[in-house]
C-alpha positions as CSV (number, residue, x, y, z in Angstrom):
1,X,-9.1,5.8,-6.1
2,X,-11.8,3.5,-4.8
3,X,-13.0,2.1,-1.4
4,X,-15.0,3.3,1.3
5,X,-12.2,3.9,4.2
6,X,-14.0,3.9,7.8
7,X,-12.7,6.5,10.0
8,X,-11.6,4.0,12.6
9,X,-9.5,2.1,9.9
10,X,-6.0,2.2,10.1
11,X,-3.6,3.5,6.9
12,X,-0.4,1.0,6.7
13,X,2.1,2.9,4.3
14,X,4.8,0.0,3.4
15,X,7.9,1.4,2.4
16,X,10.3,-2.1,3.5
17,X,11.2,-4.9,0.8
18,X,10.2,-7.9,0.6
19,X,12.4,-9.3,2.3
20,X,12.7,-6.8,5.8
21,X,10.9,-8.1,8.7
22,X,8.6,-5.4,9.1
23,X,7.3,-5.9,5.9
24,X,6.1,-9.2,6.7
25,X,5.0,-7.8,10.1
26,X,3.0,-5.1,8.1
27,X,1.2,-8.1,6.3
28,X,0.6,-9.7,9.9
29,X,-1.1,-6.6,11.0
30,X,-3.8,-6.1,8.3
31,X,-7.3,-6.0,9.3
32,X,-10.3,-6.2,6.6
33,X,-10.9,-2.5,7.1
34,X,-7.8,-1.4,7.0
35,X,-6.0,0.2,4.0
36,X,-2.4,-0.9,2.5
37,X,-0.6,1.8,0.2
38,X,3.0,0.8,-0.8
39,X,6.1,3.5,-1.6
40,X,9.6,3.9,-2.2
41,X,10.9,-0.1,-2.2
42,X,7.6,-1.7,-0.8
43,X,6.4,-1.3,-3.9
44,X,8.4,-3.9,-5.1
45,X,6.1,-6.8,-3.3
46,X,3.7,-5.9,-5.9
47,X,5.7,-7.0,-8.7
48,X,4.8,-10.3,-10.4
49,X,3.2,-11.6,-7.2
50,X,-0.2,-11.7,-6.5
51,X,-0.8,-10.6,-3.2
52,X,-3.7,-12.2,-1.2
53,X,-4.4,-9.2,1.5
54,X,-7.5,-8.8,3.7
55,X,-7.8,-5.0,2.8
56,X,-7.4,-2.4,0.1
57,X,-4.0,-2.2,-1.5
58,X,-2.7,1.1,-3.3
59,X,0.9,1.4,-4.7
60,X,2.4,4.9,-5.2
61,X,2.7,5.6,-9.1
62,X,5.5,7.7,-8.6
63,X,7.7,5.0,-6.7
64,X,6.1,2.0,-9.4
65,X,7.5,4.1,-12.2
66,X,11.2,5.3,-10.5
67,X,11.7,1.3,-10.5
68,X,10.3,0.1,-13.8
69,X,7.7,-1.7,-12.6
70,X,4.5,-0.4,-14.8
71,X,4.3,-4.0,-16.9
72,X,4.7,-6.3,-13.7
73,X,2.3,-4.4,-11.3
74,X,-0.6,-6.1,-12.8
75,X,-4.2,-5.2,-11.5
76,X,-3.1,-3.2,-8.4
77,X,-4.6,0.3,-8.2
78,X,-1.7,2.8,-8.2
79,X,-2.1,6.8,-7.0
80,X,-0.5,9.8,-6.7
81,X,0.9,11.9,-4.1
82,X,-2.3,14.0,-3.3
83,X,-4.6,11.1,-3.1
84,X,-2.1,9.8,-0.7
85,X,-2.7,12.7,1.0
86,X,-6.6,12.4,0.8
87,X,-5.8,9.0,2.2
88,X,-4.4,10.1,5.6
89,X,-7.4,12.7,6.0
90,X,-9.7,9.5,6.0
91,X,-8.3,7.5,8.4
92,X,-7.8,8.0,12.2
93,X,-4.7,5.5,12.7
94,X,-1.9,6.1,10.0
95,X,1.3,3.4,10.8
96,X,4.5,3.2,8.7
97,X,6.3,0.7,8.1
């Protein structure tokens, strides 16, 4: 896991499709020091797309894996549950989606 997460950045964790509105109002909220991590079926907007984003983007290994998508994931940095967990102990603001 890499990045420098400021403590007054908010952590995003994007569990809606594609397709759900507040998946799209997740994107809309992303600010450059912000952090994105996708689970459970978020992490299917990282499949085959590129995703332009203003901030860093994590997807959850565990979630990629339950839902095949290892080969179509291509360069985005997946982690596990504990640095998920380190993730939410470096930032102030934590929102789900």
């Amino acid at each position: 896991m890499t990045g420098n997460s400021s403590s007054r950045a908010t952590l995003h964790i994007l569990n809606k499709a594609p397709e759900h509105p507040r998946h799209v109002a997740c994107l809309h909220a992303l600010a450059p020091a912000d952090t994105l991590v996708l689970i459970e079926n978020g992490v299917l907007s990282a499949a085959g797309t590129q995703l332009s984003l203003p901030c860093q983007l994590y997807a959850l290994k565990a979630d990629i894996e339950a839902r095949a998508l290892e080969s179509a994931v291509g360069d985005i940095e997946t982690i596990d549950y504990s640095e998920l967990v380190q993730l939410t102990e470096k930032h102030e603001k934590i929102i789900s989606w």
